[in-house]
mmCIF file of the N, C-alpha and C atoms, coordinates in Angstrom:
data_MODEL
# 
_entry.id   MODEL 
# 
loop_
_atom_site.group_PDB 
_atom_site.id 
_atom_site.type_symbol 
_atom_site.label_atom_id 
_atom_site.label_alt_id 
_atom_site.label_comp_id 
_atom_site.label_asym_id 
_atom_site.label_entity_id 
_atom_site.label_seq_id 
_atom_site.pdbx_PDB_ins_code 
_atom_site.Cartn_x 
_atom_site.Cartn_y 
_atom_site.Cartn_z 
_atom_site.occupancy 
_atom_site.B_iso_or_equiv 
_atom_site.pdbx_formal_charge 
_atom_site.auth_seq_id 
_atom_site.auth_comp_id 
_atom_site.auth_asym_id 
_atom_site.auth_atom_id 
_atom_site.pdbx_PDB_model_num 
ATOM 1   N N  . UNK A 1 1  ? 121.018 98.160  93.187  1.00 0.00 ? 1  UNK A N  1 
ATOM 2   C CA . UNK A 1 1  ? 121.361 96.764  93.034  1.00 0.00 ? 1  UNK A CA 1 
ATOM 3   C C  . UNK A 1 1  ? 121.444 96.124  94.418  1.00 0.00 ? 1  UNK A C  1 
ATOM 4   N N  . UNK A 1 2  ? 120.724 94.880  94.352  1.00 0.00 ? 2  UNK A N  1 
ATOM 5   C CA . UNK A 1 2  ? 120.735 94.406  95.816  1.00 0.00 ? 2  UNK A CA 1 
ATOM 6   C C  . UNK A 1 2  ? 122.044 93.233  95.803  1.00 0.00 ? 2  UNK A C  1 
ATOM 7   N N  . UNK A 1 3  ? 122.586 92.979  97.432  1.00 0.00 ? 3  UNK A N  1 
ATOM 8   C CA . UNK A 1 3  ? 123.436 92.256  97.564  1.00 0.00 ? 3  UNK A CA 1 
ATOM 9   C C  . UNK A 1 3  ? 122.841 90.763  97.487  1.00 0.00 ? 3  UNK A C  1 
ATOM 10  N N  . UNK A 1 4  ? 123.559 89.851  97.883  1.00 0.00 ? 4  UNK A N  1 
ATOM 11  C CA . UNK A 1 4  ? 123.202 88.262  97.303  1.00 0.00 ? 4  UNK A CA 1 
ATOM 12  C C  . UNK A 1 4  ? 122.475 88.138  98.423  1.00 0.00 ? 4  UNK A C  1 
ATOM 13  N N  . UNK A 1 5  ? 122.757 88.854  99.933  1.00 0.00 ? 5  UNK A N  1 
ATOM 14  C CA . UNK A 1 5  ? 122.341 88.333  101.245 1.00 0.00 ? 5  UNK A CA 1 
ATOM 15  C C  . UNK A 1 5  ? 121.011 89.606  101.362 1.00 0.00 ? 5  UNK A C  1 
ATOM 16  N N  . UNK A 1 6  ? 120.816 90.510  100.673 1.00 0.00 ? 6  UNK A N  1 
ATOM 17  C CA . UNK A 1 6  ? 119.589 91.558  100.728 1.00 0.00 ? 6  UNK A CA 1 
ATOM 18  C C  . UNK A 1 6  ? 118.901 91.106  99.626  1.00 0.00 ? 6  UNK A C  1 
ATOM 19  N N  . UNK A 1 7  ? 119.374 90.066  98.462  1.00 0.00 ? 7  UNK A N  1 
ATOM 20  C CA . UNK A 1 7  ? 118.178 89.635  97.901  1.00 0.00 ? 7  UNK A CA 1 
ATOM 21  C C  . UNK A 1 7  ? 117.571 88.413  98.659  1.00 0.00 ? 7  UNK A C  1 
ATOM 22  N N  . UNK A 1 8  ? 118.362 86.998  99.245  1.00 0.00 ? 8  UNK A N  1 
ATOM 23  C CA . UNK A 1 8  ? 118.081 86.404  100.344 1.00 0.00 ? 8  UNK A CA 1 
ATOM 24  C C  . UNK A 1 8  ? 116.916 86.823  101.243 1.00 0.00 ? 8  UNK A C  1 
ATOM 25  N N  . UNK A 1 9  ? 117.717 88.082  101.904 1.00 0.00 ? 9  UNK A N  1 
ATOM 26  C CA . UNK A 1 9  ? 116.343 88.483  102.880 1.00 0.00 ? 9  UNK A CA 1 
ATOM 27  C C  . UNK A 1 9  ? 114.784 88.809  102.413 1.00 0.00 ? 9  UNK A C  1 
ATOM 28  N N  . UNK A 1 10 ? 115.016 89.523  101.182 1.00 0.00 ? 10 UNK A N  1 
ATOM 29  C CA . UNK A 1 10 ? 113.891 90.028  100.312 1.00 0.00 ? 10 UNK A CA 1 
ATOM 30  C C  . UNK A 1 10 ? 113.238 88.615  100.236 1.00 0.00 ? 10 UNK A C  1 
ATOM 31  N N  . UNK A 1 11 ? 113.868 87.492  99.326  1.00 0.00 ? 11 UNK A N  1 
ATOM 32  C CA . UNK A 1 11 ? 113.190 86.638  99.435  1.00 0.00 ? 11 UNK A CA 1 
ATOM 33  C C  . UNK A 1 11 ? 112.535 85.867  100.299 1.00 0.00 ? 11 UNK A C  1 
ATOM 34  N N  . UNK A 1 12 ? 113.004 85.935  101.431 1.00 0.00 ? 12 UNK A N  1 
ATOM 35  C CA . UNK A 1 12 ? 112.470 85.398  102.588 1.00 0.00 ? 12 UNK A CA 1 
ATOM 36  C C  . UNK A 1 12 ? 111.232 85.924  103.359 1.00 0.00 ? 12 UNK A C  1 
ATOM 37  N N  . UNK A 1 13 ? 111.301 87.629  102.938 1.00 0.00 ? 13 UNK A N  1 
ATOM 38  C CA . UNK A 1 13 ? 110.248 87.798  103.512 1.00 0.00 ? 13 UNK A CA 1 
ATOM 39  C C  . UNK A 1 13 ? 108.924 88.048  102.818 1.00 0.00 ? 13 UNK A C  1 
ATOM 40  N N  . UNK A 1 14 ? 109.462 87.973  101.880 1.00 0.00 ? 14 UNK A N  1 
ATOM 41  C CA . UNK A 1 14 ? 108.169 87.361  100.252 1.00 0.00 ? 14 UNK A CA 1 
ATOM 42  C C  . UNK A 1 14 ? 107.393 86.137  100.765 1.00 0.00 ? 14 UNK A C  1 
ATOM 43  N N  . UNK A 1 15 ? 108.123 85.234  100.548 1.00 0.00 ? 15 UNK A N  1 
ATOM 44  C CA . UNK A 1 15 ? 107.624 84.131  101.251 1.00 0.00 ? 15 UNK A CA 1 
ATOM 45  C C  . UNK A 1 15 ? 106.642 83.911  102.453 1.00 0.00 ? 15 UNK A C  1 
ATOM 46  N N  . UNK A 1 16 ? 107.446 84.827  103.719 1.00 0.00 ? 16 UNK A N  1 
ATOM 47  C CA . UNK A 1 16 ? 106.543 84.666  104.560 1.00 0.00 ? 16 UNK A CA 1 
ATOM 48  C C  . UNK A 1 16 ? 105.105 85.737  104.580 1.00 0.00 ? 16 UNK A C  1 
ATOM 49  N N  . UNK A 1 17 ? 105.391 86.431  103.914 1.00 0.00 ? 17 UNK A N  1 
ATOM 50  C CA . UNK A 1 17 ? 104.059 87.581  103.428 1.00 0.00 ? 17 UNK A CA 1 
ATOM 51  C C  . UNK A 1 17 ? 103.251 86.634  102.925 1.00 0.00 ? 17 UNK A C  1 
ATOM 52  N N  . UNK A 1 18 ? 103.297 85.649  101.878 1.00 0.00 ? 18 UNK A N  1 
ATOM 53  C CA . UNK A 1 18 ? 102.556 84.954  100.981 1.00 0.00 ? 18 UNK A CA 1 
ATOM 54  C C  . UNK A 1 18 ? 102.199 84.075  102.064 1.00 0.00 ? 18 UNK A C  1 
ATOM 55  N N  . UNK A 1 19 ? 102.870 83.900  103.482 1.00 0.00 ? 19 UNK A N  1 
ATOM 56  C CA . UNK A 1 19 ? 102.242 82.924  104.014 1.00 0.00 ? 19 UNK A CA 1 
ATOM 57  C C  . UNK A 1 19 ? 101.101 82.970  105.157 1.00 0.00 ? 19 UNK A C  1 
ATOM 58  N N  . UNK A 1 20 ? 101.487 84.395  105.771 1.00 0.00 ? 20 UNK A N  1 
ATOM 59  C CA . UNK A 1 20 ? 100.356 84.893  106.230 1.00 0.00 ? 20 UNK A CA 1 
ATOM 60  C C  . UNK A 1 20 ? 99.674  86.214  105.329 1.00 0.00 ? 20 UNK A C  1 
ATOM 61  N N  . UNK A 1 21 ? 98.488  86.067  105.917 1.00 0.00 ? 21 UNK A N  1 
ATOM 62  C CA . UNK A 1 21 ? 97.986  87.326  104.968 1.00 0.00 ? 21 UNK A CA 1 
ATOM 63  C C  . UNK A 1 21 ? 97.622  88.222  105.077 1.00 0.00 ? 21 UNK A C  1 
ATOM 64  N N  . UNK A 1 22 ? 97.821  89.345  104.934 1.00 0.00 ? 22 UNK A N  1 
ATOM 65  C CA . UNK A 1 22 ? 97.362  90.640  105.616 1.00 0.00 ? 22 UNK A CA 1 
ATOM 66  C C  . UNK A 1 22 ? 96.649  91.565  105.051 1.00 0.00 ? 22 UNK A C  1 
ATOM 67  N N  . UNK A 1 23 ? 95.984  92.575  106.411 1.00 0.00 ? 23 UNK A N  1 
ATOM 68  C CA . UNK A 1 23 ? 94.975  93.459  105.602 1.00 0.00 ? 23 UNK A CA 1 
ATOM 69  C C  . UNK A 1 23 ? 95.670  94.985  105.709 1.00 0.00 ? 23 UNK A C  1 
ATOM 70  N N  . UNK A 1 24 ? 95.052  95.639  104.748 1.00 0.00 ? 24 UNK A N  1 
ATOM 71  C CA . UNK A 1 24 ? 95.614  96.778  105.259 1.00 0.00 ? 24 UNK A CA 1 
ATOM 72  C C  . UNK A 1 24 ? 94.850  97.805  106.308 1.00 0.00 ? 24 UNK A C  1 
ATOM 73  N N  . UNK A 1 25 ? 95.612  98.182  107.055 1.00 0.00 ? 25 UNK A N  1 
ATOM 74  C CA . UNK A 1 25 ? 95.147  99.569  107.792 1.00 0.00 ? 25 UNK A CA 1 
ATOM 75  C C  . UNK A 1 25 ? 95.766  101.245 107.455 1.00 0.00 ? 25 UNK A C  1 
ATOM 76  N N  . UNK A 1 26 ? 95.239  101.871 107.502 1.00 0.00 ? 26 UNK A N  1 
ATOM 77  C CA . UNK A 1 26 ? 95.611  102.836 107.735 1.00 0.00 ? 26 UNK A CA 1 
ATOM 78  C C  . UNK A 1 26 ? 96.238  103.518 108.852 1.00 0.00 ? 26 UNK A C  1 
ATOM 79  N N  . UNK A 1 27 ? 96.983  104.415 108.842 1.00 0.00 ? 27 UNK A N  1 
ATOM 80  C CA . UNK A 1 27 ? 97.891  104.539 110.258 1.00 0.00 ? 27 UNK A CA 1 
ATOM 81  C C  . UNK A 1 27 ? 98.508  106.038 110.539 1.00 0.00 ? 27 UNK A C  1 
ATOM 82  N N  . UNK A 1 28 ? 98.137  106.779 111.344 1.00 0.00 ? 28 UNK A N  1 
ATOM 83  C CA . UNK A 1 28 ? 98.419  108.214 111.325 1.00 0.00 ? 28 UNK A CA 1 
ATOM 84  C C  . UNK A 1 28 ? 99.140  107.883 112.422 1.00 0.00 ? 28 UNK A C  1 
ATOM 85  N N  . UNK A 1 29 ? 100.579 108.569 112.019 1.00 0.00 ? 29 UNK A N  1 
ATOM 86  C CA . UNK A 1 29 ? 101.856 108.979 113.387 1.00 0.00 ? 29 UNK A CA 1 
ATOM 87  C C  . UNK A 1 29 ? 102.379 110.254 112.461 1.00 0.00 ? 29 UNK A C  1 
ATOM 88  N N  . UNK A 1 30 ? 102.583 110.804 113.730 1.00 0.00 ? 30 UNK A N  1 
ATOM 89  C CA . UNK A 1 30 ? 103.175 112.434 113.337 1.00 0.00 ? 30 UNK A CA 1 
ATOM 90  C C  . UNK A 1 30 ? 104.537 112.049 112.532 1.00 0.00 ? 30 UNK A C  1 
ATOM 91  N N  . UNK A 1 31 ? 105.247 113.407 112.002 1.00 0.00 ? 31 UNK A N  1 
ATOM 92  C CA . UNK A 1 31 ? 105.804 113.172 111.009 1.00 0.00 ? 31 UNK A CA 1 
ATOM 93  C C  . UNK A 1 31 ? 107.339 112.833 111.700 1.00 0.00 ? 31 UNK A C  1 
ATOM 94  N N  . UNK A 1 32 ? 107.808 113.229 112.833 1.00 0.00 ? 32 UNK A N  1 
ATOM 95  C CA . UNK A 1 32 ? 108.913 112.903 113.962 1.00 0.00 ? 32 UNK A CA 1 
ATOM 96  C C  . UNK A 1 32 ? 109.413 111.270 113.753 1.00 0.00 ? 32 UNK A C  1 
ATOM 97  N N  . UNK A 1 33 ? 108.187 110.650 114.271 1.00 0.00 ? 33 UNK A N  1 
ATOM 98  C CA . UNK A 1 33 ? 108.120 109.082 114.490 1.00 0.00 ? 33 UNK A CA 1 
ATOM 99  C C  . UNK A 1 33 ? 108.232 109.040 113.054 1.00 0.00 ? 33 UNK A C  1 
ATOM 100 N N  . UNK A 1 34 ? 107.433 109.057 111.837 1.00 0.00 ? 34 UNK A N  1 
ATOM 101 C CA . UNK A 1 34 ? 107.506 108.396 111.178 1.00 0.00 ? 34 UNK A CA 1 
ATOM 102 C C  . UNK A 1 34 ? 108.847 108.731 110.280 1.00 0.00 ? 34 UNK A C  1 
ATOM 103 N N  . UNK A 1 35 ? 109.405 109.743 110.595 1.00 0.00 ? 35 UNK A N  1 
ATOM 104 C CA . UNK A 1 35 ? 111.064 109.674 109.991 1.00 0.00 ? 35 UNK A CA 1 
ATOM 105 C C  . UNK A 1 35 ? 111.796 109.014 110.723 1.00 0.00 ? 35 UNK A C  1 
ATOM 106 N N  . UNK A 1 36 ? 111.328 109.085 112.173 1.00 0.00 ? 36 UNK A N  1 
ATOM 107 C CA . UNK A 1 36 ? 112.618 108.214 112.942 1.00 0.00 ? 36 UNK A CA 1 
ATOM 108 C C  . UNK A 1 36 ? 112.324 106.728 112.548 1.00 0.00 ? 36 UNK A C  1 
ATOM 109 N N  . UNK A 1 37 ? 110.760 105.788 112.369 1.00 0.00 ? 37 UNK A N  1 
ATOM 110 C CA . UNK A 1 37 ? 110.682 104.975 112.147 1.00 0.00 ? 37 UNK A CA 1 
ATOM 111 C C  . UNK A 1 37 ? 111.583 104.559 110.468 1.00 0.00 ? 37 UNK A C  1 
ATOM 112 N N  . UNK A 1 38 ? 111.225 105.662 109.961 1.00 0.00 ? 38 UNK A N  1 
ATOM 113 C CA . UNK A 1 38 ? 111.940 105.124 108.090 1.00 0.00 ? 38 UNK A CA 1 
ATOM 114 C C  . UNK A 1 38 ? 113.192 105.161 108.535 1.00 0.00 ? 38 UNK A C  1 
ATOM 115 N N  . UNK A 1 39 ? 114.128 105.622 109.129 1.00 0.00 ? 39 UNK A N  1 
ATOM 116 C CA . UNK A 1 39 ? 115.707 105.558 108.935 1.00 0.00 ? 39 UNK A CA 1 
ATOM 117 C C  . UNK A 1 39 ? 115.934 104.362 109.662 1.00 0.00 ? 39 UNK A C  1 
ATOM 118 N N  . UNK A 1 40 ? 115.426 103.830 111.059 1.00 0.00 ? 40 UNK A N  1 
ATOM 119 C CA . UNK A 1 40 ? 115.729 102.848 111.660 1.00 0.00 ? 40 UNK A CA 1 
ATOM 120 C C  . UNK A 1 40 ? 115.389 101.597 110.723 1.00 0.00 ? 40 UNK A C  1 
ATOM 121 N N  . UNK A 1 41 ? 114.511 101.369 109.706 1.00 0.00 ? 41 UNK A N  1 
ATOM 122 C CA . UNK A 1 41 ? 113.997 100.741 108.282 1.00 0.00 ? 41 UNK A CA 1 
ATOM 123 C C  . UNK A 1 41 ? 114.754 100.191 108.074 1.00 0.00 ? 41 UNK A C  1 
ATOM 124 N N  . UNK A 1 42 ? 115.816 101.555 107.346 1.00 0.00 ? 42 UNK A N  1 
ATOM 125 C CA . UNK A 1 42 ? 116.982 101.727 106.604 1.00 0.00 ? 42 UNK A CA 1 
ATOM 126 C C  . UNK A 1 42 ? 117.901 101.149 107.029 1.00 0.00 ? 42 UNK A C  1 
ATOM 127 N N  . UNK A 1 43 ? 118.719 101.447 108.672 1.00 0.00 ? 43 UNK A N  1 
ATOM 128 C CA . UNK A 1 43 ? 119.519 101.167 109.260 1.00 0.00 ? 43 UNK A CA 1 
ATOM 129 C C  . UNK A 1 43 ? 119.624 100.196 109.718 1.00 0.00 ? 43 UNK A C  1 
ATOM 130 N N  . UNK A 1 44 ? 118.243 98.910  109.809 1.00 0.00 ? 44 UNK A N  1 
ATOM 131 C CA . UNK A 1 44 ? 118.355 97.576  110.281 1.00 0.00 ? 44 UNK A CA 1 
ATOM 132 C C  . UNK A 1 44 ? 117.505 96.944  108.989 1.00 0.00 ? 44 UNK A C  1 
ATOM 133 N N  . UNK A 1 45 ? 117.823 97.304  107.525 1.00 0.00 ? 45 UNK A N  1 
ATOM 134 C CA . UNK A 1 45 ? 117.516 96.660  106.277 1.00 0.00 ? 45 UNK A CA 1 
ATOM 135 C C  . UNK A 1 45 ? 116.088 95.774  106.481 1.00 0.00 ? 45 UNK A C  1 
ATOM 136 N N  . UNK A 1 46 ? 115.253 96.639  107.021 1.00 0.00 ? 46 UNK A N  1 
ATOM 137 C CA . UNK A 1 46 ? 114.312 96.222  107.388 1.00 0.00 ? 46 UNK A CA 1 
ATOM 138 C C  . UNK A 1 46 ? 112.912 96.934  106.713 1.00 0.00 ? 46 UNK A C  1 
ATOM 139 N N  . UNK A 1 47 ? 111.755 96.035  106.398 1.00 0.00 ? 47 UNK A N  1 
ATOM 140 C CA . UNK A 1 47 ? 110.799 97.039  106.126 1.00 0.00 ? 47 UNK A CA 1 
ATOM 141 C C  . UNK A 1 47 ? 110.341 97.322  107.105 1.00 0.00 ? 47 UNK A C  1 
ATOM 142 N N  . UNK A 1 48 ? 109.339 98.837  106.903 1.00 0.00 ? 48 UNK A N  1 
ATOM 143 C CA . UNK A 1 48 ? 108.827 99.512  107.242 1.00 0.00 ? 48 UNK A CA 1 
ATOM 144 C C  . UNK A 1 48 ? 107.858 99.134  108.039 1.00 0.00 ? 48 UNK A C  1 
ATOM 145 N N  . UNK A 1 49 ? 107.276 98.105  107.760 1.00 0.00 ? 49 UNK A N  1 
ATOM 146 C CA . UNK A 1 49 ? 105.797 97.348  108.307 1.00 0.00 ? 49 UNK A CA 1 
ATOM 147 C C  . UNK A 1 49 ? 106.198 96.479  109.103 1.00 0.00 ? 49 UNK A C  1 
ATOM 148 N N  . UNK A 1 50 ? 107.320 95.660  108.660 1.00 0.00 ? 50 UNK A N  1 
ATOM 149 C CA . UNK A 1 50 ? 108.545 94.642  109.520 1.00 0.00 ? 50 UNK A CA 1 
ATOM 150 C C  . UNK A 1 50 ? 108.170 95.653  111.070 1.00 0.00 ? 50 UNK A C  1 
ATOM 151 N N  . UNK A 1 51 ? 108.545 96.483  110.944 1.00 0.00 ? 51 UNK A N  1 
ATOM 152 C CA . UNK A 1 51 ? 109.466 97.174  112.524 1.00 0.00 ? 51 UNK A CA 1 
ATOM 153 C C  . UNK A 1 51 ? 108.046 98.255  113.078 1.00 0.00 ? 51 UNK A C  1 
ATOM 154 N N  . UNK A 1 52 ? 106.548 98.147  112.771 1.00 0.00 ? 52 UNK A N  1 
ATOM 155 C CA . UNK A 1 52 ? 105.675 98.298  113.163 1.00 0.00 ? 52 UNK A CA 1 
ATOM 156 C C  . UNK A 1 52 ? 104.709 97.358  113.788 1.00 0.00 ? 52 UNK A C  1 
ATOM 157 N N  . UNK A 1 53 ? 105.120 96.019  112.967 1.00 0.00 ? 53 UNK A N  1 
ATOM 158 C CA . UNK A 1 53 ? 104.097 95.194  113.644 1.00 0.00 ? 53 UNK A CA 1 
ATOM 159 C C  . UNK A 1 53 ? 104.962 94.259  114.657 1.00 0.00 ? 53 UNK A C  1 
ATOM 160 N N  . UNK A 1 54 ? 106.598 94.181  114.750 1.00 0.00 ? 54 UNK A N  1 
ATOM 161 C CA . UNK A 1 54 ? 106.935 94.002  116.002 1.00 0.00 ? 54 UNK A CA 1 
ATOM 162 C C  . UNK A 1 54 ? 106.542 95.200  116.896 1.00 0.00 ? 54 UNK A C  1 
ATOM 163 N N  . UNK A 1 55 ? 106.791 96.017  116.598 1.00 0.00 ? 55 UNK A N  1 
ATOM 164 C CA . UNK A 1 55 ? 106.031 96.806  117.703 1.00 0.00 ? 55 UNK A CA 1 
ATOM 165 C C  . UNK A 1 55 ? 104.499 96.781  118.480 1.00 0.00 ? 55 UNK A C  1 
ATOM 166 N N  . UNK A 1 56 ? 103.436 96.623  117.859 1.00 0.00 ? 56 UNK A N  1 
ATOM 167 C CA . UNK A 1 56 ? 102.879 96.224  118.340 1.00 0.00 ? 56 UNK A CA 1 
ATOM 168 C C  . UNK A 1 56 ? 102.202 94.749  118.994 1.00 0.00 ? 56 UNK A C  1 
ATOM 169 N N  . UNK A 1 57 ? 103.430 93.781  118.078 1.00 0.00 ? 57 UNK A N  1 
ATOM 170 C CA . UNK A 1 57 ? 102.995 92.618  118.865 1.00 0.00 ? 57 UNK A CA 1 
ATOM 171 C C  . UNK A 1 57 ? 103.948 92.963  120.620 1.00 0.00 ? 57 UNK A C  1 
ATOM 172 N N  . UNK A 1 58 ? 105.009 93.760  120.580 1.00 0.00 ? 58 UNK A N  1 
ATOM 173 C CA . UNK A 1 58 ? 106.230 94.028  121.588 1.00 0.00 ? 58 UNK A CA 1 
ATOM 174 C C  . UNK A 1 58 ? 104.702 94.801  122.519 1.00 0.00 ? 58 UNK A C  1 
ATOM 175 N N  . UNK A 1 59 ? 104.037 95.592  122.450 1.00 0.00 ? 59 UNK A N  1 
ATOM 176 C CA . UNK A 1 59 ? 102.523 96.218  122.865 1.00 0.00 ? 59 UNK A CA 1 
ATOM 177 C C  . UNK A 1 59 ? 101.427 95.529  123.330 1.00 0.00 ? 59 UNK A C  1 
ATOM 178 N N  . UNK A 1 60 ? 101.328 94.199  123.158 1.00 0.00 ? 60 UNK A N  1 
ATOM 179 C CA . UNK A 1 60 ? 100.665 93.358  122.863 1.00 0.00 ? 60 UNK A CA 1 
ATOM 180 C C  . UNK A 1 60 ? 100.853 92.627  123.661 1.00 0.00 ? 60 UNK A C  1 
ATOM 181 N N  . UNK A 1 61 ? 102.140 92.335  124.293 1.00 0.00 ? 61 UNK A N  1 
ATOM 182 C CA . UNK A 1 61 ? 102.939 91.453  124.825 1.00 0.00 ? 61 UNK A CA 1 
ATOM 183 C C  . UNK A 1 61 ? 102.396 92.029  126.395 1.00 0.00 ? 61 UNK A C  1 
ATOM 184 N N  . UNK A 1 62 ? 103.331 93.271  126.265 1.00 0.00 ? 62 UNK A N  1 
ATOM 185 C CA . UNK A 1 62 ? 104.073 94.093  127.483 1.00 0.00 ? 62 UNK A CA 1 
ATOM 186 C C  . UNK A 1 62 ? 102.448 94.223  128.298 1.00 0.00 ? 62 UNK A C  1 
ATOM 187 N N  . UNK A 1 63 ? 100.674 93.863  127.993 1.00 0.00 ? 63 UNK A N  1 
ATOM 188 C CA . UNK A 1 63 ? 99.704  94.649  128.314 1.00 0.00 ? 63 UNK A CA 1 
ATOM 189 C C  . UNK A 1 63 ? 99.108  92.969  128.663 1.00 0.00 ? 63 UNK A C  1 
ATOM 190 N N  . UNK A 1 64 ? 99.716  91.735  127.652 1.00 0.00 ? 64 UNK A N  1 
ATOM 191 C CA . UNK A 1 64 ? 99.409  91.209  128.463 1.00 0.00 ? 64 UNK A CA 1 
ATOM 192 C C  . UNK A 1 64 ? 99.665  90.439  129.368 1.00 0.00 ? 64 UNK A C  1 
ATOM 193 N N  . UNK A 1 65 ? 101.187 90.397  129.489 1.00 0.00 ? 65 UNK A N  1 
ATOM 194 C CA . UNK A 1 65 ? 101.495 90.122  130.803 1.00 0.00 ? 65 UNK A CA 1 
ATOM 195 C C  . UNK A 1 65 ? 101.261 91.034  131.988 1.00 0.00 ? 65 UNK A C  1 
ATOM 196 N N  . UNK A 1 66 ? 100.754 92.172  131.549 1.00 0.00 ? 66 UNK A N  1 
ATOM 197 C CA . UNK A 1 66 ? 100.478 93.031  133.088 1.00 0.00 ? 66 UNK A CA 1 
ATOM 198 C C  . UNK A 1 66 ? 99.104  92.414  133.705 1.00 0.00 ? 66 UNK A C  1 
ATOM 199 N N  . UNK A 1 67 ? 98.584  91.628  133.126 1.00 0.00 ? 67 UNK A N  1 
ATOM 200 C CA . UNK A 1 67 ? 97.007  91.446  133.218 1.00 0.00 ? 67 UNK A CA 1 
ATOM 201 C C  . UNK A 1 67 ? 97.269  90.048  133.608 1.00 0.00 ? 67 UNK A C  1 
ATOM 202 N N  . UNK A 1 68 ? 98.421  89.163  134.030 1.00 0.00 ? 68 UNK A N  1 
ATOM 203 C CA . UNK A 1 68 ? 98.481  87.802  134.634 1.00 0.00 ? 68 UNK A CA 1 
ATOM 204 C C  . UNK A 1 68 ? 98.672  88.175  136.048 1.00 0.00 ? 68 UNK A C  1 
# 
């Protein structure tokens, strides 16, 4: 059963899914990362894909400011 403020979030990020659109990829990380990635998920009520694609926009970032 979700709380009033974890259905909130759910809804919110429904929304913004529907607003951009995405494709899928496939994605091989050893099995280490990808448990440490699912509990941190868990632990900041976050999805899974949420806290991958800040990561690579955080990747994204960090490569291109080295290049100014």
């Amino acid at each position: 059963m979700l709380t009033s403020s974890q259905a909130v979030l759910y809804l919110q990020r429904m929304a913004r899914d529907k607003a951009a659109p995405r494709k899928n990829y496939g994605l091989r990380l050893d099995q280490g990362t990808m448990k440490e990635l699912a509990h941190l998920a868990v632990d900041e009520d976050r999805w899974l894909n949420e806290l991958v694609e800040e990561a690579v926009r955080d990747l994204l970032k960090k490569y291109r400011d080295k290049r100014k």
